[in-house]
FILOLUM-264748 format. One record per atom (N, C-alpha, C): x, y, z; residue number from 1; atom name. Coordinates in Angstrom, 2 decimals. Layout:
<atoms>
+---------+---------+---------+-----+------+
:       X :       Y :       Z :  nr : atom :
+---------+---------+---------+-----+------+
:       X :       Y :       Z : NUM :   CA :
...
+---------+---------+---------+-----+------+
</atoms>
This chain:
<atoms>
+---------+---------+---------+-----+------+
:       X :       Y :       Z :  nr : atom :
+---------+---------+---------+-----+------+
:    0.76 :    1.92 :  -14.83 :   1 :    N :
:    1.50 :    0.93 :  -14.06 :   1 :   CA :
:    1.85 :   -0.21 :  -14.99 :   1 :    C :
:    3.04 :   -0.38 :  -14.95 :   2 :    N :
:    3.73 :   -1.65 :  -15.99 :   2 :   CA :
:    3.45 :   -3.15 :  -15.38 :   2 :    C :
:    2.75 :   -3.59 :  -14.42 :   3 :    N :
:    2.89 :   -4.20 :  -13.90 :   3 :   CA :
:    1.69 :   -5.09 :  -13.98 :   3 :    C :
:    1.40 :   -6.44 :  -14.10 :   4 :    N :
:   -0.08 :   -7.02 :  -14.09 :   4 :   CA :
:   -0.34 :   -7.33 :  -12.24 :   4 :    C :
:   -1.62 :   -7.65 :  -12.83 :   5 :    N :
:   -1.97 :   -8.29 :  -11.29 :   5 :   CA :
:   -1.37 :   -9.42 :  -10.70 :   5 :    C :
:   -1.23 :  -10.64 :  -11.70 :   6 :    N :
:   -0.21 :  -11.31 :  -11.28 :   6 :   CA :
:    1.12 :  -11.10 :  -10.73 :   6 :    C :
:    1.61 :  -10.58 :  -11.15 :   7 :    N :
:    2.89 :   -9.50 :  -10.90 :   7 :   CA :
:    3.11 :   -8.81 :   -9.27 :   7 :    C :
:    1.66 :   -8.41 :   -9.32 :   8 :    N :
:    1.73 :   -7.48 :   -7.90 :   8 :   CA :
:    1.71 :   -8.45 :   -6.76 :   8 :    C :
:    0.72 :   -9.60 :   -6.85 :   9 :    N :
:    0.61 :  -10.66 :   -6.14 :   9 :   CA :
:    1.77 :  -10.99 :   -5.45 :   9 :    C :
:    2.35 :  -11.56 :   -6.44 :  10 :    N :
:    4.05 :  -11.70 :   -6.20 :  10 :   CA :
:    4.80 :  -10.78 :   -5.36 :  10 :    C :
:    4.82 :   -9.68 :   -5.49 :  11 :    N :
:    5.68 :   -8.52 :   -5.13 :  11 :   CA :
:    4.67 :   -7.97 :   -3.40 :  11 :    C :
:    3.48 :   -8.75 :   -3.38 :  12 :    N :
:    3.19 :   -8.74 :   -1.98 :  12 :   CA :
:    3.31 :   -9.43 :   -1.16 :  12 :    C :
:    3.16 :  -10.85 :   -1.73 :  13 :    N :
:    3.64 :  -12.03 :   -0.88 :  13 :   CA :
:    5.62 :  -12.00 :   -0.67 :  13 :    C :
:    6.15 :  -11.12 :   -1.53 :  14 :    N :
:    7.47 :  -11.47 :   -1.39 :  14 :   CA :
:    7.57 :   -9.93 :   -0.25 :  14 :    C :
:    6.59 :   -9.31 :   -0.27 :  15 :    N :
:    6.76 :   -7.88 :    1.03 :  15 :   CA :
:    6.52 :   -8.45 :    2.08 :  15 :    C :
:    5.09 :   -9.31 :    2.66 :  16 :    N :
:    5.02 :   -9.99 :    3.33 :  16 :   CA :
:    5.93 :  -11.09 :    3.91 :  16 :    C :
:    6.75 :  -11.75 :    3.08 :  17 :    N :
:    8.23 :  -13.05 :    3.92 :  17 :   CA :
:    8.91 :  -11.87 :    4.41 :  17 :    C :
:    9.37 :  -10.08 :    4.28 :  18 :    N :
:   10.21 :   -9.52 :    4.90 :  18 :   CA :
:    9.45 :   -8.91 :    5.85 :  18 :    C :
:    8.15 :   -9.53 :    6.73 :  19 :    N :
:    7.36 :   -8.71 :    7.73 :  19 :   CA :
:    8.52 :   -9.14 :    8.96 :  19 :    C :
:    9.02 :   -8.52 :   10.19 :  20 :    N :
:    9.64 :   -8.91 :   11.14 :  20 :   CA :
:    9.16 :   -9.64 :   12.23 :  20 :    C :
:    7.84 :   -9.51 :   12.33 :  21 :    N :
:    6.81 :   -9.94 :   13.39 :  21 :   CA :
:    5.70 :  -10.72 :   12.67 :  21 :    C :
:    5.66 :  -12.34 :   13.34 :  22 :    N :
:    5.04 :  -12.76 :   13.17 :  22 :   CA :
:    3.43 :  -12.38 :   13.10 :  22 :    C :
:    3.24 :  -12.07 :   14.41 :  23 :    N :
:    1.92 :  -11.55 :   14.44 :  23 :   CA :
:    1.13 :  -10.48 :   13.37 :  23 :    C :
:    2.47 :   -9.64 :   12.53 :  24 :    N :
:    2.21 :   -8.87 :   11.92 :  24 :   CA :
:    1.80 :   -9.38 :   10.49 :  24 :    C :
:    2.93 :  -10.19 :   10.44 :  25 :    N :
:    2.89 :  -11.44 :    9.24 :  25 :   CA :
:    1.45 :  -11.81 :    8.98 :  25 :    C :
:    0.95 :  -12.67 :    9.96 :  26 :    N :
:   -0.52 :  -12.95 :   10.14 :  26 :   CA :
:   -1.78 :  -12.29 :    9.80 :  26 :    C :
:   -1.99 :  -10.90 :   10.44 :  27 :    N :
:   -2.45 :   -9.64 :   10.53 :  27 :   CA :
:   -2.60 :   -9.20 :    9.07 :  27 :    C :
:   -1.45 :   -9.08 :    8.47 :  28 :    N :
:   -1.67 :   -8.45 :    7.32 :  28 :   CA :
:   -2.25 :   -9.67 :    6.35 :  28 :    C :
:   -1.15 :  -10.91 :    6.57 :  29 :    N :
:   -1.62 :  -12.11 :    5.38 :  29 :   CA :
:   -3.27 :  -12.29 :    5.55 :  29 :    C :
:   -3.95 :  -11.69 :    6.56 :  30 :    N :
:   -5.28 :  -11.78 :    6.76 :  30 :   CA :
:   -6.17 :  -10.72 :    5.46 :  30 :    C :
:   -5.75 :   -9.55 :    5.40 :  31 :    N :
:   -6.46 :   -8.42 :    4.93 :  31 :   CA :
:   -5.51 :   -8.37 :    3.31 :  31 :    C :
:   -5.21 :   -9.44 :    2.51 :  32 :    N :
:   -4.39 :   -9.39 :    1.48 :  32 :   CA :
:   -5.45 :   -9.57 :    0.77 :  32 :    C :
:   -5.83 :   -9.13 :   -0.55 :  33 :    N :
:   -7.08 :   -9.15 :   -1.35 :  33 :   CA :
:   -6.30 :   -9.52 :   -2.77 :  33 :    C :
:   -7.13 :   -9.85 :   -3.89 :  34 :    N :
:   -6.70 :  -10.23 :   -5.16 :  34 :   CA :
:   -6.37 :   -8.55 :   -5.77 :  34 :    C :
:   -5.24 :   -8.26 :   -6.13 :  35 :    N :
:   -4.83 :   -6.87 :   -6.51 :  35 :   CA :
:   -5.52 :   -6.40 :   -7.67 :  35 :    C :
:   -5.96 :   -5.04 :   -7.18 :  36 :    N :
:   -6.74 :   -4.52 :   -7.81 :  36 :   CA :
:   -6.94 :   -2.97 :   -8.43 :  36 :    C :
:   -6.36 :   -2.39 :   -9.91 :  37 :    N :
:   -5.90 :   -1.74 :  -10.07 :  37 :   CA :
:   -7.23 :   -0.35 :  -10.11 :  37 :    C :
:   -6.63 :    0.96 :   -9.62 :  38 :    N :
:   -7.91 :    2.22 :   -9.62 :  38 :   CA :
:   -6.48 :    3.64 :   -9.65 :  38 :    C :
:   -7.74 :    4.69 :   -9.97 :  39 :    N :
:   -6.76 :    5.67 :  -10.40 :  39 :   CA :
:   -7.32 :    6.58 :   -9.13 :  39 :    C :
:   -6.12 :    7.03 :   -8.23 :  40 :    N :
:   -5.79 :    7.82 :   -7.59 :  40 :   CA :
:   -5.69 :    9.35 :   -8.23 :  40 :    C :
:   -6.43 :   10.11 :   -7.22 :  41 :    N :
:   -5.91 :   11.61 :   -7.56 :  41 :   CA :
:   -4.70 :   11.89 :   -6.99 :  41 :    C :
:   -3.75 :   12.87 :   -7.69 :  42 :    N :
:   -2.80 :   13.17 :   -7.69 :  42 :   CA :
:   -2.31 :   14.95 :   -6.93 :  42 :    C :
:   -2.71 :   14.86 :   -5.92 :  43 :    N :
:   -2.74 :   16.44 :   -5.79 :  43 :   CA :
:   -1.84 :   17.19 :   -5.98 :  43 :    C :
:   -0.24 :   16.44 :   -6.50 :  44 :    N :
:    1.02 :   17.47 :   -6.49 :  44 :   CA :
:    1.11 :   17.66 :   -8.18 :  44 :    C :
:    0.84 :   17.19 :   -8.98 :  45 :    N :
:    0.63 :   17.34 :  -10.11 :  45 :   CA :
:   -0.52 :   18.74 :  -10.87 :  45 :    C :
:   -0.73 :   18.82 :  -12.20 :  46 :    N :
:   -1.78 :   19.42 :  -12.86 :  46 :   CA :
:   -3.08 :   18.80 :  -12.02 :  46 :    C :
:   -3.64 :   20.16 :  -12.53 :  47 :    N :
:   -5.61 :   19.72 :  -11.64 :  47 :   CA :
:   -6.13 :   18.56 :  -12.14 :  47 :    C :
:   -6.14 :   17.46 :  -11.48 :  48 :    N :
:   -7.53 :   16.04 :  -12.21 :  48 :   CA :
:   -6.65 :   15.14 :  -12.25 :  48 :    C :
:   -5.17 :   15.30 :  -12.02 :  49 :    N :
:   -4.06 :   14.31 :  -12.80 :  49 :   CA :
:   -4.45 :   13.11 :  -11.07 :  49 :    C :
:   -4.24 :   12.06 :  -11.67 :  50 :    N :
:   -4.56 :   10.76 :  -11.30 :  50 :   CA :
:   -3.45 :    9.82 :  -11.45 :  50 :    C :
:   -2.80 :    9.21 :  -10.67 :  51 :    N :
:   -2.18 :    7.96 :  -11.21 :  51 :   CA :
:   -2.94 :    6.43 :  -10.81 :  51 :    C :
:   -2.08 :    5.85 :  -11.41 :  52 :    N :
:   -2.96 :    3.99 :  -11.42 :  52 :   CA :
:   -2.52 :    3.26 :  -10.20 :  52 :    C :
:   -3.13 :    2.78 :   -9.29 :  53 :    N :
:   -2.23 :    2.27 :   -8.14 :  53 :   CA :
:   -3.16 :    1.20 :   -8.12 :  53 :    C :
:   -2.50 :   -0.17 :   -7.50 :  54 :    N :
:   -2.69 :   -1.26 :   -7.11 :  54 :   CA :
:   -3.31 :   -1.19 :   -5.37 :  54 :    C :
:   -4.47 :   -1.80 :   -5.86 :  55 :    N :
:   -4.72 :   -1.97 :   -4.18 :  55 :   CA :
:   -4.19 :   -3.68 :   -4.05 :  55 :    C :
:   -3.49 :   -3.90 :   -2.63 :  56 :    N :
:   -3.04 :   -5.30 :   -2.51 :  56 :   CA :
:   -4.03 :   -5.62 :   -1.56 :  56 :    C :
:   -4.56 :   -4.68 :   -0.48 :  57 :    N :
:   -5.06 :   -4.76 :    0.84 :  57 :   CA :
:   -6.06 :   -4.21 :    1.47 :  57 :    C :
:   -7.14 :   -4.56 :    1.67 :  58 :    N :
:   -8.47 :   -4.02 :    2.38 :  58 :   CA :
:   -8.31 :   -4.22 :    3.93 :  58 :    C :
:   -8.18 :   -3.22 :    4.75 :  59 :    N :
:   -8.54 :   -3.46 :    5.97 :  59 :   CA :
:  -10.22 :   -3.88 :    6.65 :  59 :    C :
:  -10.20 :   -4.34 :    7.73 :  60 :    N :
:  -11.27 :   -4.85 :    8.32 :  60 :   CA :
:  -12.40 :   -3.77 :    7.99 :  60 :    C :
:  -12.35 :   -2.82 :    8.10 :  61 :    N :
:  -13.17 :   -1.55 :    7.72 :  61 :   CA :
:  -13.96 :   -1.21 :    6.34 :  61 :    C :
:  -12.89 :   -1.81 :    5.21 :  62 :    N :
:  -13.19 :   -1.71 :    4.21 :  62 :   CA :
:  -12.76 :   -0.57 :    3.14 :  62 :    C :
:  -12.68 :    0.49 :    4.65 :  63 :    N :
:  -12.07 :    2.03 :    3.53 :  63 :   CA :
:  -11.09 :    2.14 :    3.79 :  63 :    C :
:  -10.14 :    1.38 :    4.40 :  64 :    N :
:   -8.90 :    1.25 :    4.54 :  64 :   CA :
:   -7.44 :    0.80 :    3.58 :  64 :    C :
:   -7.01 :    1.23 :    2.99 :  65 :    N :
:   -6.25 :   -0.20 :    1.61 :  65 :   CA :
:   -4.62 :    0.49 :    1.83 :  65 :    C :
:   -4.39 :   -0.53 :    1.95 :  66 :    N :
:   -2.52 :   -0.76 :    1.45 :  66 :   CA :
:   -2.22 :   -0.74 :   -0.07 :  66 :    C :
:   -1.93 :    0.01 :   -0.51 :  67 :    N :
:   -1.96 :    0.49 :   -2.59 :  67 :   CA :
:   -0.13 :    0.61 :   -2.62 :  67 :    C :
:   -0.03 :   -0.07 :   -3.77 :  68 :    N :
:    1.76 :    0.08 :   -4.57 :  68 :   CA :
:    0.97 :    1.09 :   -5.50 :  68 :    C :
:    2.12 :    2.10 :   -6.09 :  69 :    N :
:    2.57 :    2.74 :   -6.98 :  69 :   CA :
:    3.74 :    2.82 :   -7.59 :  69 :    C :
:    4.08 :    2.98 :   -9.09 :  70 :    N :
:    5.15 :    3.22 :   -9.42 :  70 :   CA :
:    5.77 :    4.52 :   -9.12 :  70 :    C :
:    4.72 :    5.24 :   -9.98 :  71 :    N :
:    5.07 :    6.65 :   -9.41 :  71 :   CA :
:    4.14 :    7.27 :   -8.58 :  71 :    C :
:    4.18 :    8.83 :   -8.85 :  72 :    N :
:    4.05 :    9.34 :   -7.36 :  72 :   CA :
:    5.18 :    9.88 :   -6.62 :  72 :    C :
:    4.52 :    9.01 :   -5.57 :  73 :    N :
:    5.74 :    9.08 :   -4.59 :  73 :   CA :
:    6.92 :    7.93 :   -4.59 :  73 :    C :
:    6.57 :    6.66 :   -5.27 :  74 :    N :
:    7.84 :    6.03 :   -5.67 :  74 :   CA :
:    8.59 :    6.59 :   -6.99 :  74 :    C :
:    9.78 :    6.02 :   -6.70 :  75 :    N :
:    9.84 :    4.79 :   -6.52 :  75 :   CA :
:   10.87 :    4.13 :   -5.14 :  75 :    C :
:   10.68 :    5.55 :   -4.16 :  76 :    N :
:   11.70 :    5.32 :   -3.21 :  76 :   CA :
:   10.27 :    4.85 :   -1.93 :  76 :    C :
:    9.30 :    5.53 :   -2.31 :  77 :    N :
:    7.94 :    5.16 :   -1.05 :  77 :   CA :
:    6.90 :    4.44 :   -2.23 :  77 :    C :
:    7.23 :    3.52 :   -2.73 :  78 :    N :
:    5.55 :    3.00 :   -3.59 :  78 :   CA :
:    4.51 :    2.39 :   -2.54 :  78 :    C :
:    4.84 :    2.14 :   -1.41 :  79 :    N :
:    3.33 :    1.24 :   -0.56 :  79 :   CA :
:    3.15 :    2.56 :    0.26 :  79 :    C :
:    1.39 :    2.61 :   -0.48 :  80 :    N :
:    0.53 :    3.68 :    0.47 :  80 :   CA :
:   -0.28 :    2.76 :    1.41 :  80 :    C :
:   -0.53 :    3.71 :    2.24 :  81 :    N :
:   -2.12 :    3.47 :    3.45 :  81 :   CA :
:   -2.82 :    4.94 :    3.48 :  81 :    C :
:   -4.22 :    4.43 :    2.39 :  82 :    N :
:   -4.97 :    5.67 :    1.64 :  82 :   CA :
:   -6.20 :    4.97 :    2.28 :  82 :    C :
:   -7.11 :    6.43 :    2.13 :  83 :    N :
:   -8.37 :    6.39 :    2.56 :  83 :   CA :
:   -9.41 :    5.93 :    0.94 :  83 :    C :
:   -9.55 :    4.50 :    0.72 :  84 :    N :
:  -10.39 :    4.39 :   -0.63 :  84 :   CA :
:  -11.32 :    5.75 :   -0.91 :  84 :    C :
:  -12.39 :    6.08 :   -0.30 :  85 :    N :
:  -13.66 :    7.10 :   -0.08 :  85 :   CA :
:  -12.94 :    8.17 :   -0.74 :  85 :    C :
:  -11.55 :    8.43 :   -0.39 :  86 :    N :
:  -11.12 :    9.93 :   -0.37 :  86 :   CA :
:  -10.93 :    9.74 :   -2.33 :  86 :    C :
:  -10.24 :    8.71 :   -2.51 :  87 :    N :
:   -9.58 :    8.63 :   -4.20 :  87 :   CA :
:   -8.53 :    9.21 :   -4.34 :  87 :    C :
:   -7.60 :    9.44 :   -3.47 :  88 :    N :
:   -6.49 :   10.19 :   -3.79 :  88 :   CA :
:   -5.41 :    9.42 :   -2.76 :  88 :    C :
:   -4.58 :   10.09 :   -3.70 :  89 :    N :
:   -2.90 :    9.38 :   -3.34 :  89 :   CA :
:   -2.65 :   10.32 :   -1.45 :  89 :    C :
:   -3.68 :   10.85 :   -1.36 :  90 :    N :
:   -3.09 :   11.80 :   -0.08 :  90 :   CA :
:   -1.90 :   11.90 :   -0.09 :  90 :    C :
:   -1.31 :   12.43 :    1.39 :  91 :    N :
:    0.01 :   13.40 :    1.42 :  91 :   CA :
:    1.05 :   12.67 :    1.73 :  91 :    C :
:    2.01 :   12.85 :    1.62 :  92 :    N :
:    3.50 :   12.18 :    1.37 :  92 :   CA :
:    4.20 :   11.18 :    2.95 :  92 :    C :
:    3.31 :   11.64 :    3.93 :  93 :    N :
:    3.44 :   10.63 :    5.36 :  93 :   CA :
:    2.67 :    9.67 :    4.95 :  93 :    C :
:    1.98 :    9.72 :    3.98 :  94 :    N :
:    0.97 :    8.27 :    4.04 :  94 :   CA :
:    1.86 :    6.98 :    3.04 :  94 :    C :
:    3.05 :    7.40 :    2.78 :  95 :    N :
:    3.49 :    6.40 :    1.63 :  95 :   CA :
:    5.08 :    6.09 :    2.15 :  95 :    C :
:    5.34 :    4.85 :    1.84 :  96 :    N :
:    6.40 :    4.34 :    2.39 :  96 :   CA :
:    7.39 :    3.08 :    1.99 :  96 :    C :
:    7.92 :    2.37 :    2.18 :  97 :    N :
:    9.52 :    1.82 :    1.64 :  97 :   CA :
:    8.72 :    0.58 :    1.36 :  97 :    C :
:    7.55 :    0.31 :    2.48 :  98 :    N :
:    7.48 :   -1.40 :    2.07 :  98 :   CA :
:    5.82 :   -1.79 :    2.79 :  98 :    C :
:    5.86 :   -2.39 :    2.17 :  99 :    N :
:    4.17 :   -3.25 :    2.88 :  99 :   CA :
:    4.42 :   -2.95 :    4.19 :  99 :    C :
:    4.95 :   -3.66 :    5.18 : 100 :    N :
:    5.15 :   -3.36 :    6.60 : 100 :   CA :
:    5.04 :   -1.88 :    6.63 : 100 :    C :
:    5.56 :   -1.05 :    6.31 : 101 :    N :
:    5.85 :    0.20 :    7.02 : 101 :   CA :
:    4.40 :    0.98 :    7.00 : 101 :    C :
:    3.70 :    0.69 :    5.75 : 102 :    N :
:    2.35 :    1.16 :    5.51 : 102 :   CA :
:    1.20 :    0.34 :    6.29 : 102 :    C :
:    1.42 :   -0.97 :    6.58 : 103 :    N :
:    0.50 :   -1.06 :    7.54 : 103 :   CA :
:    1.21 :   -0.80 :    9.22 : 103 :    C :
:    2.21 :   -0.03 :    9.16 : 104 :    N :
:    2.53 :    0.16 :   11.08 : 104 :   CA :
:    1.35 :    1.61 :   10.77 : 104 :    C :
:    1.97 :    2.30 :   10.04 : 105 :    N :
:    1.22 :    3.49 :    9.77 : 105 :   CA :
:   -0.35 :    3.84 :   10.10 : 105 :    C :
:   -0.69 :    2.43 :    9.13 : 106 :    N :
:   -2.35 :    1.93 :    9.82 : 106 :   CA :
:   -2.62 :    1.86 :   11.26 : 106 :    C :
:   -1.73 :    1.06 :   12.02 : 107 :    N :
:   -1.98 :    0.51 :   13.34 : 107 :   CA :
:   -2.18 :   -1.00 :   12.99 : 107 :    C :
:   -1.75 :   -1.23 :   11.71 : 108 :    N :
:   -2.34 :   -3.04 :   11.39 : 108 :   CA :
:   -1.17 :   -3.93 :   12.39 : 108 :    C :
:   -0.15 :   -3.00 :   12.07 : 109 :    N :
:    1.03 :   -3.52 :   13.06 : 109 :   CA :
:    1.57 :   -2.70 :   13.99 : 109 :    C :
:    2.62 :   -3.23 :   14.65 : 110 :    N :
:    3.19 :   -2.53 :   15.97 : 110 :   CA :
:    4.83 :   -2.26 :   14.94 : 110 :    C :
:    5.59 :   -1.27 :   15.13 : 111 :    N :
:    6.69 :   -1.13 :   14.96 : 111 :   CA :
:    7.87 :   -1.86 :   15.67 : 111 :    C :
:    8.88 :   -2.64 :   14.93 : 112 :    N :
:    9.71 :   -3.37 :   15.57 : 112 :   CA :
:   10.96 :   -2.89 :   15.11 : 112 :    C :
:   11.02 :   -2.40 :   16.04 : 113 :    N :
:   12.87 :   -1.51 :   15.72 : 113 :   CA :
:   13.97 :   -2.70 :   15.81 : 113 :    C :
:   15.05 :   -2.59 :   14.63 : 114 :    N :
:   15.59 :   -3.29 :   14.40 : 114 :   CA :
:   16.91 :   -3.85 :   15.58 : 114 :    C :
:   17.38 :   -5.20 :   15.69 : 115 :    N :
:   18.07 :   -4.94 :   16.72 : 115 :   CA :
:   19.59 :   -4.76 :   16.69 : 115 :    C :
+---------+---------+---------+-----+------+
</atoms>
């Protein structure tokens, strides 16, 4: 990942000003953690292959996290909602366009269809 922690910070707080719902806004600005980089297994790749993903977000639970990637599945889906415990990038519904979309996924938010 080309990216520092400082860097990611940025690029979550600027995902967060495009949340649509306040409440959601809130919700998430709650469970935002100092970004923190770990290597994901990679299951569509060679056996063991791993990429580096940023966790931005711990849910109340703890095994819960909102993770950017470059690659993977970005650079069209980089924000996952992965199971920490598991260590892996899991399957391709779990990753998505933007902070919001990965925590509706969670249940952190409610979906707000655009009007």
């Amino acid at each position: 990942m080309s990216r520092s922690a400082s860097a990611m910070k940025a690029l979550a707080t600027a995902e967060l000003e495009r949340v649509p719902d306040q409440d959601c806004r809130e919700r998430l600005a709650r469970v935002l953690v100092e970004p923190a980089f770990v290597a994901l297994a990679w299951e569509y790749g060679a056996l063991g292959a791993t990429r580096l993903c940023c966790v931005v977000a711990r849910l109340e639970d703890g095994e819960r996290a909102l993770v950017y990637c470059e690659d993977g599945f970005g650079p069209q889906e980089p924000w996952g909602a992965v199971l920490l415990s598991q260590a892996s990038m899991g399957d391709d519904d779990q990753w998505h366009g933007s902070l919001y979309d990965a925590a509706v996924s969670f249940g952190l938010c409610d979906s707000v269809e655009p009007a």
